[in-house]
C-alpha positions as CSV (number, residue, x, y, z in Angstrom):
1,X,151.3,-29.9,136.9
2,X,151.5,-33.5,138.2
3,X,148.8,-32.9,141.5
4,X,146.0,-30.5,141.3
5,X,143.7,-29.9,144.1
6,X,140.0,-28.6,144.0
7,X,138.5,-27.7,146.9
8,X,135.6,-25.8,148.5
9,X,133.1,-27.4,145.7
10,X,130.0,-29.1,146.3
11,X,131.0,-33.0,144.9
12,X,128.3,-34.7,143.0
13,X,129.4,-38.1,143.8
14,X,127.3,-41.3,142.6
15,X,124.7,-40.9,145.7
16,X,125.0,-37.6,147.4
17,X,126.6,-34.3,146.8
18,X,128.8,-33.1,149.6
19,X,131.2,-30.3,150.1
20,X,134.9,-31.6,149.4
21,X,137.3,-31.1,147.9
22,X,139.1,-33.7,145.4
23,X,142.8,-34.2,144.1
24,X,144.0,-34.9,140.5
25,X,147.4,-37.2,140.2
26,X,148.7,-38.0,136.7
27,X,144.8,-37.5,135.4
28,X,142.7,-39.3,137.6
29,X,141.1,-38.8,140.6
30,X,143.2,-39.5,143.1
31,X,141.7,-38.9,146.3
32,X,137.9,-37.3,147.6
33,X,137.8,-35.4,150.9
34,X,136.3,-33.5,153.5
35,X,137.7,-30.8,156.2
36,X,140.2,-28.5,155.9
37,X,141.3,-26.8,152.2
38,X,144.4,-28.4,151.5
39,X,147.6,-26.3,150.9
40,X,147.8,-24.8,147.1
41,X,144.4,-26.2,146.7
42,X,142.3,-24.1,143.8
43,X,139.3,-22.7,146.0
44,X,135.7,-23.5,144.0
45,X,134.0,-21.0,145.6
46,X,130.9,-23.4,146.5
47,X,130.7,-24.2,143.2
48,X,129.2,-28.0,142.3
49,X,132.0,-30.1,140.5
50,X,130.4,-32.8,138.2
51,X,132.2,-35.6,136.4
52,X,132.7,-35.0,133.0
53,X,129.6,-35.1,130.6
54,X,129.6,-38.6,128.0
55,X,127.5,-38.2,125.1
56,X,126.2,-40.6,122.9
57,X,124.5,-39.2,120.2
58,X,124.4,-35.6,118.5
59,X,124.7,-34.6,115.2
60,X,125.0,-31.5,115.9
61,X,128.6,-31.7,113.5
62,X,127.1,-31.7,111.2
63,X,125.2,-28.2,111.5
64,X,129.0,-26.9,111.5
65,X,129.7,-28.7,108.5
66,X,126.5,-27.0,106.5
67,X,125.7,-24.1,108.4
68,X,122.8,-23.2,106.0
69,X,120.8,-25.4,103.5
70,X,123.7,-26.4,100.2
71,X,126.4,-24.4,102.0
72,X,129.1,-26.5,103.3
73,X,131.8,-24.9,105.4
74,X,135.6,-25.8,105.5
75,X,135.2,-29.3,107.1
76,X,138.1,-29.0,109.6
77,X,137.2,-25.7,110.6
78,X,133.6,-27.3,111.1
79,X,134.5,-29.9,113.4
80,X,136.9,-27.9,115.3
81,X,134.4,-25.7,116.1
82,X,131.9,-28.3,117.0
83,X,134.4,-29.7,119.4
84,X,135.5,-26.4,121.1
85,X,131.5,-26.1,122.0
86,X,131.1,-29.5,122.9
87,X,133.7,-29.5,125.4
88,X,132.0,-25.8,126.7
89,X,129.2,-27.7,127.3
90,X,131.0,-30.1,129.5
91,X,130.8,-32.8,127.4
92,X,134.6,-34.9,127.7
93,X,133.7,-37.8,125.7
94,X,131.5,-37.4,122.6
95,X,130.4,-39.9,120.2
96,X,129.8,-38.1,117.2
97,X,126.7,-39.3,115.2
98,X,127.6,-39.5,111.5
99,X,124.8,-40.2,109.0
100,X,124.7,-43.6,107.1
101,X,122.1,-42.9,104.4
102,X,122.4,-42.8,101.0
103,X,120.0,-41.3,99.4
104,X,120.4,-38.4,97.1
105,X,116.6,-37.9,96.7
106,X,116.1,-36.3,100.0
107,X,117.5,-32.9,100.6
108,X,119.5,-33.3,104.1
109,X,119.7,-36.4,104.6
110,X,122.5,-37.9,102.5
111,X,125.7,-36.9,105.3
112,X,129.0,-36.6,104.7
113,X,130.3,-39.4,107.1
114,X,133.3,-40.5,105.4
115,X,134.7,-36.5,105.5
116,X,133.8,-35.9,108.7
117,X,135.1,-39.2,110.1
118,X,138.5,-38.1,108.7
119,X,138.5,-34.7,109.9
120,X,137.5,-35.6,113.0
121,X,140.2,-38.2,113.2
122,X,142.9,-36.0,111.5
123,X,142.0,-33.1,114.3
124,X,142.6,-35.8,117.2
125,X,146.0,-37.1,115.5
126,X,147.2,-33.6,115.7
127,X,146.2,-33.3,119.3
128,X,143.9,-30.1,118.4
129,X,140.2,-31.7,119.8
130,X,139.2,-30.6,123.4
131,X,137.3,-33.4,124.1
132,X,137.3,-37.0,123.6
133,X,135.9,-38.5,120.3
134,X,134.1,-41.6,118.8
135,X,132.0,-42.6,115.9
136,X,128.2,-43.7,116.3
137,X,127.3,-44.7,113.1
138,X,123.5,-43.6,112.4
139,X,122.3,-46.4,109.9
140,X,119.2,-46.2,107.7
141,X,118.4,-49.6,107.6
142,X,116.2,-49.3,104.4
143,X,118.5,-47.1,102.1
144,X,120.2,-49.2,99.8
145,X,124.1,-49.6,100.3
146,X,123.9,-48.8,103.7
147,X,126.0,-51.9,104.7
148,X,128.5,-51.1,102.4
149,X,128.8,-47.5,103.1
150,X,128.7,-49.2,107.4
151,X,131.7,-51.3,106.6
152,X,133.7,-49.4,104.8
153,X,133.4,-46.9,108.1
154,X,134.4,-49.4,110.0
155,X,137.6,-50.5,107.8
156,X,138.2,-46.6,108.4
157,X,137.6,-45.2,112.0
158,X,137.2,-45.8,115.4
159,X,133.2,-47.1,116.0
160,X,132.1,-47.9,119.1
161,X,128.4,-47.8,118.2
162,X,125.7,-48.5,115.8
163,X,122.3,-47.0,115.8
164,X,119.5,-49.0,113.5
165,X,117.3,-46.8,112.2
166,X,114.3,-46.6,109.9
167,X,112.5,-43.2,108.8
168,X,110.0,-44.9,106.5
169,X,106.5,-43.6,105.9
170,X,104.2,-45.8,108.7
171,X,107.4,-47.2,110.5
172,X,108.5,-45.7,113.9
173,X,108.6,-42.2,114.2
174,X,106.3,-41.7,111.3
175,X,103.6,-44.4,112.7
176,X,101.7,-42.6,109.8
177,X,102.3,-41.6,106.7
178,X,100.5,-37.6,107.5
179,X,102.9,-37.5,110.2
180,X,106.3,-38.4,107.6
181,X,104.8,-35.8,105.0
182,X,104.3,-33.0,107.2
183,X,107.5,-33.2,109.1
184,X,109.4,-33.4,106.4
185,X,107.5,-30.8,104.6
186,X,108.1,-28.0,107.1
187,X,111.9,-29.5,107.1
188,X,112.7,-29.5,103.4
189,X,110.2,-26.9,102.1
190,X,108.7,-29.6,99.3
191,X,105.9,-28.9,97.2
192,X,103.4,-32.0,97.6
193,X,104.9,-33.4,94.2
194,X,108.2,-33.8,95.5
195,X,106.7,-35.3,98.8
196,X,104.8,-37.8,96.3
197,X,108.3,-39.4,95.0
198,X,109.8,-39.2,97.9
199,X,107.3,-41.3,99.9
200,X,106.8,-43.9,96.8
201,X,110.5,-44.4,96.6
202,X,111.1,-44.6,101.0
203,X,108.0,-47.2,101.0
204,X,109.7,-49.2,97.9
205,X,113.5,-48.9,99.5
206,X,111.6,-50.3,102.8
207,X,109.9,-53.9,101.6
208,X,113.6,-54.2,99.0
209,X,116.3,-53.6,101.6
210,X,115.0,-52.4,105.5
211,X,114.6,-56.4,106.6
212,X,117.8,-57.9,105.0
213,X,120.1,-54.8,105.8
214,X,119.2,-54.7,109.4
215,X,120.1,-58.4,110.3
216,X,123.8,-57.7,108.3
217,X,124.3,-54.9,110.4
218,X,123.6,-56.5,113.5
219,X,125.4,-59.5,112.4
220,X,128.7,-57.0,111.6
221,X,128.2,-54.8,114.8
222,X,128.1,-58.0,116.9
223,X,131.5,-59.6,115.1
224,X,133.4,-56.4,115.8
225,X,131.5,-56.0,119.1
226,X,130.1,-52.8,118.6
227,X,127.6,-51.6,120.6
228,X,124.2,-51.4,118.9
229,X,120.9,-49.1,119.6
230,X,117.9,-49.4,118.6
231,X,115.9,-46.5,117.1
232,X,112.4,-44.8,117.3
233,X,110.9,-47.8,118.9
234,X,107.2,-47.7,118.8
235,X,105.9,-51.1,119.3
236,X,106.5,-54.3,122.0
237,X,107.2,-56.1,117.9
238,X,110.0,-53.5,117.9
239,X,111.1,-54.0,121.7
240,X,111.3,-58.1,120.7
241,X,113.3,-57.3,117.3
242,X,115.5,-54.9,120.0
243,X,115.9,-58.5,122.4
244,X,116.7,-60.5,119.5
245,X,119.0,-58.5,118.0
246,X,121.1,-58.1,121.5
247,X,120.6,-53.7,121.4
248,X,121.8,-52.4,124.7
249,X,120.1,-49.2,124.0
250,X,116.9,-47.9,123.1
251,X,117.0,-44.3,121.7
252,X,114.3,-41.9,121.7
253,X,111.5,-44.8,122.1
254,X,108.3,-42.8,120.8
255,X,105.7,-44.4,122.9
256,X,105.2,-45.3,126.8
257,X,104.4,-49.1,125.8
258,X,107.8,-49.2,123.9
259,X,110.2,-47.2,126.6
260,X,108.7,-49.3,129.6
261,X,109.2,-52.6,127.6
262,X,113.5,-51.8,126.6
263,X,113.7,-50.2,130.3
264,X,112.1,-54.2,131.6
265,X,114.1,-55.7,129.4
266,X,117.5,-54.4,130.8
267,X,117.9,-52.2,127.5
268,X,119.1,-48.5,128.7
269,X,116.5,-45.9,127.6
270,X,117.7,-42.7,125.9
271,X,116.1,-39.7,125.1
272,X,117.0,-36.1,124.7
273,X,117.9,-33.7,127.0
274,X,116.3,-30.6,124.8
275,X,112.6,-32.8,125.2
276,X,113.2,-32.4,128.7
277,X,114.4,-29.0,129.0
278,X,111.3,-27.8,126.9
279,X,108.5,-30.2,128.6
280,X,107.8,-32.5,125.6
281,X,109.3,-33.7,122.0
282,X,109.6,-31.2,119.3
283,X,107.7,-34.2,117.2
284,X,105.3,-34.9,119.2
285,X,106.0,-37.9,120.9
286,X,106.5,-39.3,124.4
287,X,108.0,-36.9,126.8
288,X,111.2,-37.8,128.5
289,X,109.8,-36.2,131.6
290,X,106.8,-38.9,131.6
291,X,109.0,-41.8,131.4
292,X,111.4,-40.4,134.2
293,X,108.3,-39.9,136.4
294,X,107.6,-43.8,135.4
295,X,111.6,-44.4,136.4
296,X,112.2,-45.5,133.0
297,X,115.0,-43.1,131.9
298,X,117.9,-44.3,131.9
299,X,120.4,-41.8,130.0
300,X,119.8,-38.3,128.1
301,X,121.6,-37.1,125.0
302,X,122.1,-33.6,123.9
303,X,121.0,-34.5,120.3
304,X,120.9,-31.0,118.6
305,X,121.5,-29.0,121.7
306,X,125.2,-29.6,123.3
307,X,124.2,-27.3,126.7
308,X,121.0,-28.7,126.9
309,X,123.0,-31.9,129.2
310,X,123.8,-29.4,132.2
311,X,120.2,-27.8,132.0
312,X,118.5,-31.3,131.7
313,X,120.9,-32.6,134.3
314,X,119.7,-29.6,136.7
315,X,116.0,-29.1,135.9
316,X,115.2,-32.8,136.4
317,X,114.9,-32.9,140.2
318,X,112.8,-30.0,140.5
319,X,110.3,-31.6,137.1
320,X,110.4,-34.9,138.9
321,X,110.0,-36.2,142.5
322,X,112.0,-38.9,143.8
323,X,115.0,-38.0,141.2
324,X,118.1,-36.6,142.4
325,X,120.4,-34.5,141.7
326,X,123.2,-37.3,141.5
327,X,120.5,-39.6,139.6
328,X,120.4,-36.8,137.1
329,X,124.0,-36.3,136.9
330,X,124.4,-39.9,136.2
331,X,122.0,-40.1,133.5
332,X,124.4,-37.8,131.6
333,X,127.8,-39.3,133.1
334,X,127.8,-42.8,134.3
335,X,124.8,-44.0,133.0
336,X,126.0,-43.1,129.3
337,X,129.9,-44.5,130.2
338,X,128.5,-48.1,131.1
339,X,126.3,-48.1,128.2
340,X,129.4,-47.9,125.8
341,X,131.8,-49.8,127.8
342,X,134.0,-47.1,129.3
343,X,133.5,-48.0,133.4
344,X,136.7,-45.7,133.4
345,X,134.8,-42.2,133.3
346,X,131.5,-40.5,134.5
347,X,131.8,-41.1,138.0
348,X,134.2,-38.5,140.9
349,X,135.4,-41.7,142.1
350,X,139.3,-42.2,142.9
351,X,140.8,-44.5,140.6
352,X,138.8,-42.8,137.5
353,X,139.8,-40.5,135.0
354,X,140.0,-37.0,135.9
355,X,136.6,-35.9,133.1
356,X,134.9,-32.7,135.5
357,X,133.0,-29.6,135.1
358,X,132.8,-26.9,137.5
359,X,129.3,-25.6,137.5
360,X,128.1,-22.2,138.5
361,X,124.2,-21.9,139.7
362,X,125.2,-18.0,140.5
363,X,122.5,-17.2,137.1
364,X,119.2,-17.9,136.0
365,X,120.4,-21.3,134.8
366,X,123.6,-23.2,135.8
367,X,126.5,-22.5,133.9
368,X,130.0,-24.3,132.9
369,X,132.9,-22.3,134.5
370,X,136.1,-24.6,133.6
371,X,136.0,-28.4,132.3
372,X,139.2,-30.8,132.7
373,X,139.8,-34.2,130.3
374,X,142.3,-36.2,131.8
375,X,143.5,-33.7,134.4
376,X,144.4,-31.3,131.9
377,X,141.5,-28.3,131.2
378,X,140.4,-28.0,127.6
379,X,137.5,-25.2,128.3
């Protein structure tokens, strides 16, 4: 169908919502009105009709790839799984957050990137993904070979963005090394032994390779102008290293001082959407409501929970006053789009693609009802 019309929807546009309805030409949005239902026009019931969902960083692929601890599941399988509930979730354009760290010592955290790259691309080639797809590459900037393992990603797939990141004992997230120990502890089930290694050989890795491989990975990133993020900023040192290094985003700062100091800086602030929909990080760190009550929030990511976008996206105005519902939206639409470069989606504006979600708030909690990439619906 060349023209489809929804109508009878309450349109979250970019600074109210309004009832409407809204026409899709050769996927895009073609034309946002008021009044009378147009003829043939699908009737949305009073449903809310959002743009379509951009997500920056989840790993949740890799869940579906090992579904439970040293069981890996058919990779294509995996990934077309992931995609049918990311696209559920009303996410249209996902960039999938592959693991760049080699290190076989630590049980998890070595991904399967180059695999799931492939499959991922070989599902798209074949036209079988629902949503959208790029690669964020998720670098561990002390883990030796990183920057090979980074390039040759490159060389291979479509990456649009690069995330530095550094999981040593004292750095970070782990500002102390009790903190990395009992994480990871209650993560991987290690005896204190084990622990013992693995801290010794993560502090070693950091003073060898964390300095050096961070400023080739900027330099790369940069030369192929892929966007960078910084991550697990702490300090203002790591806000200035963040400047320097030209991040655009700051992901899941773990202090105040830090998230107030990217947000000044004209650095986009991300954090995740299941910290807000359960009051507080999972860690222990800053909570994403306290930095939107400070107005330094700038995008939220569904990390580990796909659906947790629409609840975040909803609860916010009610958890925060002087937030809107459109503010919201954007922090999981627009706000995400401009970060990576893609001023083509996120927004009901005519012109843009066609990327929307109809959203039901008959329930408990709001829920996705139909989602359209392009025009064309994939869920």
């Amino acid at each position: 169908m060349d023209e489809i019309i929804l109508a009878n929807a309450q349109l979250v546009l970019e600074d109210e919502v309004r009832r409407g309805h809204l026409v899709i030409r050769d996927g895009k949005i073609a034309e946002i009105g008021e009044g009378s239902v147009p003829a043939g026009a699908i009737d949305l019931a009073g449903d809310h009709l959002l743009p379509g969902f951009v997500e920056l960083h989840t790993d949740h692929v890799e869940g579906h790839l090992y579904p439970r601890p040293r069981v890996m599941w058919n990779a294509f399988a995996a990934v077309t799984a992931y995609d049918a509930q990311i696209a559920a979730a009303g996410i249209t354009t996902v960039f999938d957050s592959l693991r760049v760290w080699p290190d076989k010592k630590a049980v998890g955290m070595d991904g399967d990137a180059p695999l799931l790259a492939a499959t991922i691309d070989e599902a798209a080639r074949a036209g079988l993904l629902r949503a959208e797809h790029h690669v964020h590459l998720r670098c561990e900037v002390a883990a030796d070979g990183v920057v090979e393992d980074a390039q040759a990603l490159m060389e291979a797939c479509d990456v649009r963005l690069v995330s530095l990141m550094d999981h040593t004992p004292g750095q970070r997230q782990f500002l102390t090394e009790e903190h990395f120990r009992a994480y990871y502890k209650k993560k991987s089930g290690m005896s204190d032994a084990e622990m013992d290694v693995i801290v010794a050989d993560r502090l070693q890795a950091h003073e060898r390779h964390a300095r050096a491989n961070r400023e080739r990975l900027v330099a790369i990133a940069r030369a192929r102008g892929i966007v960078l993020a910084s991550h697990d900023d702490a300090t203002p040192a790591h806000v200035a290293e963040a400047v320097t290094d030209g991040v655009a985003i700051a992901e899941f700062p773990t202090t105040v001082e830090a998230a107030q100091g990217s947000h000044g800086a004209g650095i986009r602030v991300l954090m995740g959407a299941p910290n807000v929909v359960r009051g507080g990080s999972h860690t222990g760190n800053v909570a994403a409501g306290d930095l939107a009550w400070r107005g330094v929030l700038d995008i939220m990511s569904s990390d580990y929970v796909p659906g947790s976008l629409l609840l975040a996206a909803f609860a916010l105005p009610a958890l925060v006053e002087g937030i809107t519902l459109p503010q919201a939206v954007a922090m999981v639409s627009a706000n995400p789009a401009d970060a990576a470069g893609m001023g083509d989606r996120g927004r009901l504006r005519a012109g843009l693609r066609a990327d929307l979600l109809r959203v039901s708030l008959a329930g408990p909690a709001p829920v996705v009802r139909t989602v359209w990439r392009q025009g064309a619906r994939v869920a």
